[in-house]
C-alpha positions as CSV (number, residue, x, y, z in Angstrom):
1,X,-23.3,4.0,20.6
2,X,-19.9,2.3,20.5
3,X,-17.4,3.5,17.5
4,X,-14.2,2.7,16.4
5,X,-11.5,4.9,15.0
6,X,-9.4,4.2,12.5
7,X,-6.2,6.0,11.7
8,X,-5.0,6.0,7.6
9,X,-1.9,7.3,7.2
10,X,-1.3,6.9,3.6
11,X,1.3,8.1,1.4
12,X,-0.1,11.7,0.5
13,X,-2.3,11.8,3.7
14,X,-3.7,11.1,7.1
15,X,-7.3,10.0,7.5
16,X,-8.9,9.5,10.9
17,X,-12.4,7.8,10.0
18,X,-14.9,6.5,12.5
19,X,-17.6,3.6,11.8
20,X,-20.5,2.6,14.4
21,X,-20.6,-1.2,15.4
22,X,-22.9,-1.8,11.7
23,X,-19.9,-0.9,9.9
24,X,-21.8,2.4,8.8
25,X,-19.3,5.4,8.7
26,X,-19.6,8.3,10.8
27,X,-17.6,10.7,10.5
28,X,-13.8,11.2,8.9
29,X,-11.2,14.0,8.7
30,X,-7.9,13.9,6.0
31,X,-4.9,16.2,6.0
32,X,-2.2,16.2,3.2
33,X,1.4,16.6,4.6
34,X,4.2,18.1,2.0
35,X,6.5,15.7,-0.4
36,X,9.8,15.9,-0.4
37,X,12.3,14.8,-3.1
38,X,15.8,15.6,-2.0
39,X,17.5,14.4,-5.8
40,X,15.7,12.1,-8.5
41,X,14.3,9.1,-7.4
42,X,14.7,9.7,-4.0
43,X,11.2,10.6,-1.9
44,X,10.9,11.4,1.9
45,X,8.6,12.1,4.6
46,X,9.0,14.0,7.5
47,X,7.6,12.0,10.7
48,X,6.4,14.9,12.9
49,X,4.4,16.1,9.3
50,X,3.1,12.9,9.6
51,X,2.0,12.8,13.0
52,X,0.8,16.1,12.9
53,X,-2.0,15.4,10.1
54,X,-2.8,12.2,12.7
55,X,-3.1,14.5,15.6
56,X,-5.4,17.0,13.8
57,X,-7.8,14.6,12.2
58,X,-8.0,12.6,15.3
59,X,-8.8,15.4,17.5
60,X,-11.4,16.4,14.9
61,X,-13.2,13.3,15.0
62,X,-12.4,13.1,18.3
63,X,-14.3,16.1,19.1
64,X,-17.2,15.4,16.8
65,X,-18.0,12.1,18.4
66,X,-17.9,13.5,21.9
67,X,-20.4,16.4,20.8
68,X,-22.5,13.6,19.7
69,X,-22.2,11.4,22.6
70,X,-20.4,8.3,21.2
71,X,-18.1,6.4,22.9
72,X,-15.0,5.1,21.4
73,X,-14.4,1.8,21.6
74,X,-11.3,1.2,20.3
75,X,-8.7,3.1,17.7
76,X,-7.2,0.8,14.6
77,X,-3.8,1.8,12.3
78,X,-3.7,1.4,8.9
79,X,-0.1,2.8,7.2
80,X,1.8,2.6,3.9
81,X,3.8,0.0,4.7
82,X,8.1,0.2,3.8
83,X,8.4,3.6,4.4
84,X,11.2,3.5,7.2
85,X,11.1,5.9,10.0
86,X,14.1,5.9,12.7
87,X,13.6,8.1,15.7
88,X,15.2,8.6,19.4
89,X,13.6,6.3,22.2
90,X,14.3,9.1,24.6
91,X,13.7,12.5,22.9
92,X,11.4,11.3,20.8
93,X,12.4,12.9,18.0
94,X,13.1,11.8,14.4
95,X,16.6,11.4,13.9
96,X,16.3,11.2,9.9
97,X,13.3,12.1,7.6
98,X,11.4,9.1,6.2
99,X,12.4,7.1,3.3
100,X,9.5,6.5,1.3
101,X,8.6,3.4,0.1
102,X,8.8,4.9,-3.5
103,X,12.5,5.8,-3.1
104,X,14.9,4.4,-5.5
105,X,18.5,5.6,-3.9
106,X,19.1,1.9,-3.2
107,X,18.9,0.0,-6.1
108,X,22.6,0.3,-7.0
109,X,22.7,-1.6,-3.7
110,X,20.0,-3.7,-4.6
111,X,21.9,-5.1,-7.9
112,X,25.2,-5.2,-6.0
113,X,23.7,-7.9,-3.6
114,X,21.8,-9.6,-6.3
115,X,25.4,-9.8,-8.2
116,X,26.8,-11.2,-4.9
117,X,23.6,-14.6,-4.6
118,X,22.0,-13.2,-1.9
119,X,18.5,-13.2,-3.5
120,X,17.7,-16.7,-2.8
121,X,18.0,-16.2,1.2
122,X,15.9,-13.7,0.6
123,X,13.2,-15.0,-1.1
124,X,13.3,-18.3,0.9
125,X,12.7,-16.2,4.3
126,X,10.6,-13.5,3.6
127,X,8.9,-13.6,0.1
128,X,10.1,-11.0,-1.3
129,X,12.8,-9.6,-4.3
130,X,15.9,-7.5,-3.9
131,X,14.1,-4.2,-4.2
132,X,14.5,-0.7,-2.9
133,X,11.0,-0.9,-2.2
134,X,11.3,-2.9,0.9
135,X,13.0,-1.6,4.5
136,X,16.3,-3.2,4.9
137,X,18.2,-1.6,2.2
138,X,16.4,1.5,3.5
139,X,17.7,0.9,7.1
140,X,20.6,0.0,6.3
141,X,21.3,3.2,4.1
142,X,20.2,5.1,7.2
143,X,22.8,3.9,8.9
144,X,25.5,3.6,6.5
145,X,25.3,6.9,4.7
146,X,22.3,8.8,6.5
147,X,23.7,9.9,9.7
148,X,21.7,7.5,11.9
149,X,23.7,5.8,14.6
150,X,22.6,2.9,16.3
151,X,23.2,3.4,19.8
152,X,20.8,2.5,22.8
153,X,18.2,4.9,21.7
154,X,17.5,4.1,18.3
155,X,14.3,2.9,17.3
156,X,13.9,2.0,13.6
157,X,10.4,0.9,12.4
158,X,7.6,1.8,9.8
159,X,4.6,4.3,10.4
160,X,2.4,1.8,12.2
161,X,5.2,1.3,14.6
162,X,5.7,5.7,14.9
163,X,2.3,6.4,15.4
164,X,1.7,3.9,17.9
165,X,4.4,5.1,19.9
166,X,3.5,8.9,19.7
167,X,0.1,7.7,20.5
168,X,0.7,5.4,23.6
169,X,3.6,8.5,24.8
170,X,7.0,6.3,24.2
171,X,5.7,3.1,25.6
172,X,5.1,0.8,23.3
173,X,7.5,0.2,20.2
174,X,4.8,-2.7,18.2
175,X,4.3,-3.5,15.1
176,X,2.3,-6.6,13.3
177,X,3.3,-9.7,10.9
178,X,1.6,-7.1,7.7
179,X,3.6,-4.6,8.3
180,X,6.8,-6.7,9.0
181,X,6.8,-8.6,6.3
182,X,7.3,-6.0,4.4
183,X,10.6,-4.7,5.7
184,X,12.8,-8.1,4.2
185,X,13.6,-8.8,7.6
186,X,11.1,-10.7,8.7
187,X,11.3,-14.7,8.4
188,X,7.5,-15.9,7.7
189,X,8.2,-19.6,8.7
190,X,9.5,-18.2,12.2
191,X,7.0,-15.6,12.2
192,X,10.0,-13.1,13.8
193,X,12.9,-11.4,12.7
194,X,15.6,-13.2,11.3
195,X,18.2,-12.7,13.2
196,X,20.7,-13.9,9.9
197,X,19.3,-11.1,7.7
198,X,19.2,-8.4,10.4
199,X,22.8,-9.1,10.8
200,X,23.2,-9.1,6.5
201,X,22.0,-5.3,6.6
202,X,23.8,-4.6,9.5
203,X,19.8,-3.6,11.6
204,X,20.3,-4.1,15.7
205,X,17.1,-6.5,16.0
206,X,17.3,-4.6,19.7
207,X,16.3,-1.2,17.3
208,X,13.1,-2.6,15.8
209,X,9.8,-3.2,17.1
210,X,8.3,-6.0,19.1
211,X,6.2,-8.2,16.8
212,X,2.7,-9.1,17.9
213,X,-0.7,-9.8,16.5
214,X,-3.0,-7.7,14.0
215,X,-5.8,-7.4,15.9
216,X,-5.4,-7.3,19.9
217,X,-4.8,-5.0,22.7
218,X,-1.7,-4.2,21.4
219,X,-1.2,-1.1,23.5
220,X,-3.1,2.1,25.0
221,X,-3.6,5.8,24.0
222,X,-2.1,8.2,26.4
223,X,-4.9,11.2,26.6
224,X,-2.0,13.6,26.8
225,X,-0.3,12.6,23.5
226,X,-3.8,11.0,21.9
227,X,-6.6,14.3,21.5
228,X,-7.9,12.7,25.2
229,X,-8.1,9.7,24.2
230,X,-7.6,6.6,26.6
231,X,-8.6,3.9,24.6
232,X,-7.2,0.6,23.5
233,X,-5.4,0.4,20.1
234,X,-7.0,-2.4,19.1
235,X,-5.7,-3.2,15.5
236,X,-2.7,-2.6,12.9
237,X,-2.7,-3.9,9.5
238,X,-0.6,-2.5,6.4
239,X,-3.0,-0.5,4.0
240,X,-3.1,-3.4,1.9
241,X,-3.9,-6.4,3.6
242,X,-6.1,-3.6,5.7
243,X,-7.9,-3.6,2.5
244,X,-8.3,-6.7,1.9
245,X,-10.0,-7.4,5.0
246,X,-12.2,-4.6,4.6
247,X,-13.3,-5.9,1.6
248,X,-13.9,-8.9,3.1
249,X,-12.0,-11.1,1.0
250,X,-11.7,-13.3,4.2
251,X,-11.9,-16.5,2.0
252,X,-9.1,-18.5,-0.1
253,X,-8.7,-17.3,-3.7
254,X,-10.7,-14.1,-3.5
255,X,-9.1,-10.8,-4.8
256,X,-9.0,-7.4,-4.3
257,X,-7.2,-4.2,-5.7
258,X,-6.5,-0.9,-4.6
259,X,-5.8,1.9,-6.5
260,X,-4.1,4.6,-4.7
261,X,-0.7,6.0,-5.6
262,X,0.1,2.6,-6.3
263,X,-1.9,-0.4,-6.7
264,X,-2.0,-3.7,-5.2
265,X,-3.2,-6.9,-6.0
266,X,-4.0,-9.4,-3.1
267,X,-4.9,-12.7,-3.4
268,X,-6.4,-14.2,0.1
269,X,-4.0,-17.8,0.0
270,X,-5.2,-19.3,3.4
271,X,-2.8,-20.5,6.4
272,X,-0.6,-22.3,4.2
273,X,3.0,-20.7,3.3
274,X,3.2,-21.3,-0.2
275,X,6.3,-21.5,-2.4
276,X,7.8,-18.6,-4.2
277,X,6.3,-17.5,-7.6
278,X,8.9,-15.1,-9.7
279,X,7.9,-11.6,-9.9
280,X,5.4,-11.8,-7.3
281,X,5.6,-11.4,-3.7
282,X,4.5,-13.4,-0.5
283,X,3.2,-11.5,2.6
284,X,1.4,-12.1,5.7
285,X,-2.3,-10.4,5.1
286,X,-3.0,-10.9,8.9
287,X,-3.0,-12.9,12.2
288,X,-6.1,-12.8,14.6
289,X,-4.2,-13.8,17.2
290,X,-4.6,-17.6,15.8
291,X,-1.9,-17.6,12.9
292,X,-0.8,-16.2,10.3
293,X,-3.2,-15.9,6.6
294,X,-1.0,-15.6,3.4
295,X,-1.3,-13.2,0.7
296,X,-0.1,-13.2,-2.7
297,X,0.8,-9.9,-3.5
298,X,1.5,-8.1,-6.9
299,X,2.8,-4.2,-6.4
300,X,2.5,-1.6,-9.0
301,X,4.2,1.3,-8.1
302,X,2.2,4.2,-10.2
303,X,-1.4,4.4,-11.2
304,X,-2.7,7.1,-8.8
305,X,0.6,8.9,-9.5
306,X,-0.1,9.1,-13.1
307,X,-3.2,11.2,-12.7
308,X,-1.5,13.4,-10.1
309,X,1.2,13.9,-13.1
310,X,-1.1,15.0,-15.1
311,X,-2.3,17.6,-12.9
312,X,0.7,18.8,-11.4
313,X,3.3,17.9,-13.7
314,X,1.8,18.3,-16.9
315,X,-1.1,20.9,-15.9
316,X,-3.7,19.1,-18.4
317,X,-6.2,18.8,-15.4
318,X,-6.8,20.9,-12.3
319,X,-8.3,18.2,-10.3
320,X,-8.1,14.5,-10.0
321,X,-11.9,14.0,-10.4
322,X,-11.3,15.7,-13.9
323,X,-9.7,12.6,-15.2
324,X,-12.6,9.8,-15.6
325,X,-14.6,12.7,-17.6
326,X,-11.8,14.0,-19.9
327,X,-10.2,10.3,-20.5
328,X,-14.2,9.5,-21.7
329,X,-14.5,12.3,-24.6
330,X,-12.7,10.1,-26.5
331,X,-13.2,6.3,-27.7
332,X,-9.9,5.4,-27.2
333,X,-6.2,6.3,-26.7
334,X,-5.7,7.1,-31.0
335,X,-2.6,4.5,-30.5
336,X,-1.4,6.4,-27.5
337,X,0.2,4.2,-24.5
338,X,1.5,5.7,-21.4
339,X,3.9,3.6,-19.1
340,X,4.0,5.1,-15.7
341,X,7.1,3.8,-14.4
342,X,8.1,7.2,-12.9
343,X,10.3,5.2,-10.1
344,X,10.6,1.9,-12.1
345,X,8.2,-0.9,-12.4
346,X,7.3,-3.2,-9.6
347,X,5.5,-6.8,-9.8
348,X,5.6,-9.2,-12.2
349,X,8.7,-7.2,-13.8
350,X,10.3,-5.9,-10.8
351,X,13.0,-3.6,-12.4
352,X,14.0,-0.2,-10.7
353,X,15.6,0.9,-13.9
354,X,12.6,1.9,-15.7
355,X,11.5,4.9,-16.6
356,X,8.2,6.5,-17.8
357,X,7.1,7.0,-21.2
358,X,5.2,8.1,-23.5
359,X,4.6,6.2,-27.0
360,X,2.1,6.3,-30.1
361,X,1.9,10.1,-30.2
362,X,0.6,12.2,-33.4
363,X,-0.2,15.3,-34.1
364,X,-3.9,14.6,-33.6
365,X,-3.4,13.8,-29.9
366,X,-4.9,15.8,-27.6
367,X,-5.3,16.0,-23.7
368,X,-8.2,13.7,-23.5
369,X,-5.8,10.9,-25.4
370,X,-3.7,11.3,-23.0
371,X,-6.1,10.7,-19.8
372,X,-7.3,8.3,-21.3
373,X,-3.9,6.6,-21.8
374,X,-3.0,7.1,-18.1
375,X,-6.4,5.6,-17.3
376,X,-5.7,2.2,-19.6
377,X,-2.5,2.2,-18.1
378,X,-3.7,1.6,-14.4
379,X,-5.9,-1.3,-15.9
380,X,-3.7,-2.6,-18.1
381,X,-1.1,-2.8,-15.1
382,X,-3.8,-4.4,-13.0
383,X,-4.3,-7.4,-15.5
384,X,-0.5,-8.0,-15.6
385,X,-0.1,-8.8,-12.0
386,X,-3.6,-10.8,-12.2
387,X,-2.5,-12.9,-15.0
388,X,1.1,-13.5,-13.2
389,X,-1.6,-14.5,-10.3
390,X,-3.6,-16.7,-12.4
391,X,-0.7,-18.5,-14.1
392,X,1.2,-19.0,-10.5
393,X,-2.0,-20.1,-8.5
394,X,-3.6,-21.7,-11.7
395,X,-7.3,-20.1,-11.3
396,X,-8.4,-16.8,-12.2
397,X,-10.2,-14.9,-9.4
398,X,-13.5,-15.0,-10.5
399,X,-14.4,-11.3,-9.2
400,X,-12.2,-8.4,-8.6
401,X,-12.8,-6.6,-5.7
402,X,-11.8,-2.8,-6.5
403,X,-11.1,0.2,-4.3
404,X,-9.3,3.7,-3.5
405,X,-9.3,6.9,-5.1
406,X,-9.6,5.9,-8.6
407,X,-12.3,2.8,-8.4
408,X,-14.9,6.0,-8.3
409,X,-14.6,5.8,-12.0
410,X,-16.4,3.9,-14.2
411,X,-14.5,4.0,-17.4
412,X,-11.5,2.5,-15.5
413,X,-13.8,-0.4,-13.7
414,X,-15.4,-1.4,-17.4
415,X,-11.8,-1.0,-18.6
416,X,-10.6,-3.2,-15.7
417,X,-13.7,-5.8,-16.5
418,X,-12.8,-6.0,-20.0
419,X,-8.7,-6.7,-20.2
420,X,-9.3,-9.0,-17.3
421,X,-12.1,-11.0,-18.3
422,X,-14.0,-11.3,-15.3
423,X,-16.5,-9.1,-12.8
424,X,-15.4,-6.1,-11.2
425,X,-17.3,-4.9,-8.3
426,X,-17.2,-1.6,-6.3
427,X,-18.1,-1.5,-2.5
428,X,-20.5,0.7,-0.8
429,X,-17.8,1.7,1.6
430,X,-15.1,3.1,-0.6
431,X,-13.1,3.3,2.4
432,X,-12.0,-0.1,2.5
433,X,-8.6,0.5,3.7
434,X,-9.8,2.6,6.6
435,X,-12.3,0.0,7.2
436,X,-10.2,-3.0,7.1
437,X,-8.5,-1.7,10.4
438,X,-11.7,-0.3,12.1
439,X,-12.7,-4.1,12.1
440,X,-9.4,-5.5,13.2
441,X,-9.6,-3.4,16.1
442,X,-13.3,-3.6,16.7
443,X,-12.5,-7.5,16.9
444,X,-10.0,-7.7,19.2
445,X,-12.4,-5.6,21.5
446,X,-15.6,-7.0,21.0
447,X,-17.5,-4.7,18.8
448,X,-17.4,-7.6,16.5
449,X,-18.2,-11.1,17.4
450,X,-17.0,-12.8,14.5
451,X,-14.8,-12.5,11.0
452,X,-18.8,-13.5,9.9
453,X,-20.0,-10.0,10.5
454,X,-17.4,-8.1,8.7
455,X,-18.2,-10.8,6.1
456,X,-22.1,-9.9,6.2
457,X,-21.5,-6.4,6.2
458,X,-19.7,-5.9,2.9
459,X,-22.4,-4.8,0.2
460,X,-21.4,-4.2,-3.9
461,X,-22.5,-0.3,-5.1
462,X,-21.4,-1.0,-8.7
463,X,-20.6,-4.2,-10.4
464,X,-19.4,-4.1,-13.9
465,X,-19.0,-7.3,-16.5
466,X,-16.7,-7.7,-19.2
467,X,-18.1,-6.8,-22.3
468,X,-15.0,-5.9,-24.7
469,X,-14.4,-7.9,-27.9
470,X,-12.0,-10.3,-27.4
471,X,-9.7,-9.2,-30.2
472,X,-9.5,-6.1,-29.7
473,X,-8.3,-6.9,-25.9
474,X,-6.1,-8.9,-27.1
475,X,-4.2,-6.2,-29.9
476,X,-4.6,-3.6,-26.8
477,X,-2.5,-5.9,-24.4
478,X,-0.1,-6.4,-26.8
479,X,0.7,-2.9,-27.5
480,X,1.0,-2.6,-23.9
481,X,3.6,-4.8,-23.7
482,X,5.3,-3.9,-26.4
483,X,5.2,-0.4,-24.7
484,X,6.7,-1.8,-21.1
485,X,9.4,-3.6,-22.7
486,X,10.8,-0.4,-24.3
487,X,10.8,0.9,-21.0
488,X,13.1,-1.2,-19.4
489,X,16.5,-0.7,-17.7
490,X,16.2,2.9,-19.8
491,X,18.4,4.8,-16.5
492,X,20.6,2.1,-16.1
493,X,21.5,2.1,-20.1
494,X,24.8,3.9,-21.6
495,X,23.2,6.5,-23.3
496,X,26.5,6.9,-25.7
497,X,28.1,9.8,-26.8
């Protein structure tokens, strides 16, 4: 039996999950590594916590398969994407913690570039807005202010790039057209860096990784440094264009969403480059090895993070798997709207100076109000990157294709089926993500014969239809806005004497 591994390093965790040349999934392993938050706003990583949950699940799994006599055919990456790691070619050592894709500590810089009309460049090259989320302000705050010099040594990348070099033992610094075109560096009608924007964040392009295909042999393990393992790594895809192919939206115009810490909603846009859409992002969902396919990308940056607030920051739930059954003892919020925008709000509004809130509260509200507020808020999130979607590509995707932690419930699906107005539908694998780069890799090395079979494989476990009245949608997504707006710009705002 021939089986691939793939490697998930999300933003919490590190999952090493194994499927057998069906698709079917074996067996899987997941560590947590810690969270660290230096001052408001800012969040890190360390690398080596990161690579040492990667070690340990993969040498579980590892182990497993060999007890059961499989043979691994290939291992697959899967990462959270603009988190920036820069560590020393030669020691191999991080020579700075992580900075997280959620980390705010450079949208003063952000704004000042904005201020100066660099934004258009921007957007013309790589699809994206002046945001902290991205890498380059990241990098370039890494070597500005964080210590980080940029001598010979230096290798600056994101987590796909640092696991594949911990795994091939320092030699091979890789990464793919996903996971670059999220660090603002990468020009997508060149399909390389851009030498002009390197030099406007002052990154050595000789630092960053070689760019090649997502699904190849892109390099090898070392057994030493890889639980044993000598095995081609076969695949890399960013966890959410890893999810889209994993969900098998392999077609123009189908959609999926994820909802993790974040959530993101991909459209599948074909080979064609499109033009910029405001609020909205452009990204490279994969190349096979015979182009590039497009993606139309909204990013939210808190929905899982909402229910992880209520269970460590406000203590109203032990577990996240309490939420869906709390949020449901009620029939609604009783007015109550929660706007997550814990680290500011991403797609379609794009503005780092929001802040969280809380509105619509009486003395009748009570802990299931408010889960069932955090709940409508991951929906209601959802819709407005899918309308922005809708209106830029002028059709609505007629199904939504839903994974990650939260899709288990089935409040939030019906919720998700009624704002939006169309089908919702839940896979049999919920590990899409995981998925998405098992097949990459299982492709390049012939587990797979064709795009065809991951297609076949993909079977719904739950599909939900819309069934909500129509006016009542329409009054809830109105208070939702009206909620958002009064979020906006709120640390950036004079707060007066």
């Amino acid at each position: 039996m021939r089986v691939v591994l793939a490697i998930d390093a999300g933003t919490t965790g590190v999952r090493t999950f194994a499927v057998d040349d069906t698709g079917r999934p074996l067996r899987f392993a997941y560590r947590e590594f810690p969270q660290h938050f230096p001052r408001p706003g800012w969040v890190e990583h360390d690398p080596e916590e990161i690579w040492d949950a990667t070690l340990t699940t993969l040498a579980e799994v590892a182990g497993a398969l060999r007890a059961d006599g499989a043979e691994v055919a290939a291992v697959g990456i899967t990462n959270q994407r603009e988190t920036t790691v820069a560590w020393d070619r030669r020691s191999g050592r991080p020579r700075h913690r992580a900075v997280v894709w959620q980390d705010r500590r450079t949208a003063a810089r952000c704004d000042e570039l904005r201020a100066s009309g660099v934004e258009p460049e921007v957007r013309a090259a790589t699809g994206l807005v002046l945001d902290p989320y991205f890498s380059a302000t990241k990098m370039e705050w890494l070597l500005r202010e964080g210590g980080v010099v940029a001598d010979a040594d230096l290798a600056l990348g994101t987590v796909d790039s640092w696991l594949v070099w911990k795994l091939s033992g320092g030699r091979a610094h890789v990464t793919d057209p996903s996971n670059a075109s999220r660090t603002m560096l990468y020009d997508l009608r060149r399909g390389d860096w851009s030498e002009e924007l390197c030099a406007r964040f002052g990154v050595p392009t000789g630092a960053l990784a070689q760019v090649v295909p997502s699904a190849g042999v892109l390099a090898r393990t070392d057994p030493e440094a890889a639980a044993g393992l000598d095995v081609p790594i076969g695949g890399i895809l960013g966890d959410q264009q890893a999810a889209l192919f994993g969900q098998a939206c392999l077609r123009p115009g189908m959609a999926k969403n994820t909802y993790g810490t974040g959530s993101f909603v991909l459209v599948n846009l074909g080979p064609t480059l499109p033009a910029v859409v405001p609020g909205l992002l452009t990204t490279v969902a994969w190349d096979l090895g015979d182009g590039p396919v497009f993606a139309m990308e909204g990013s939210i940056f808190a929905t899982g993070a909402a229910v992880q607030w209520l269970r460590d920051g406000l203590g109203i739930i032990a577990e996240a798997a309490e939420t869906g059954p709390l949020a449901a003892q009620v029939p609604d919020t009783g007015g109550v709207v929660v706007v997550p925008a814990f680290t500011g709000l991403g797609s379609p509004h794009w503005d780092p100076w929001a802040r969280g809130a809380i509105f619509g509260l009486t003395r009748g509200t009570g802990r299931a109000h408010l889960a069932r507020a955090v709940v409508e808020s991951m929906a209601h999130q959802t819709a407005d990157v899918t309308d922005a979607i809708a209106d830029a590509t002028g059709t609505r995707p007629a199904e939504l294709r839903v994974d990650g932690g939260a899709s288990v419930m089935d409040l939030l699906c019906q919720i998700q089926a009624d704002l939006l107005g169309v089908s919702v539908a839940r896979p049999a694998v919920a590990e899409t993500t995981a998925l998405g780069a098992a097949y990459a890799a299982g492709l390049a090395t012939g587990v797979w014969a064709s795009t065809d079979e991951v297609e076949a494989a993909w079977t719904p476990a739950a599909t939900f239809q819309p069934t909500g009245d129509p006016e009542a949608v329409a009054a809830a997504r109105r208070r939702w806005r009206r909620a958002v707006e009064r979020t906006r710009g709120w640390a950036s705002a004079d707060p007066g004497p």
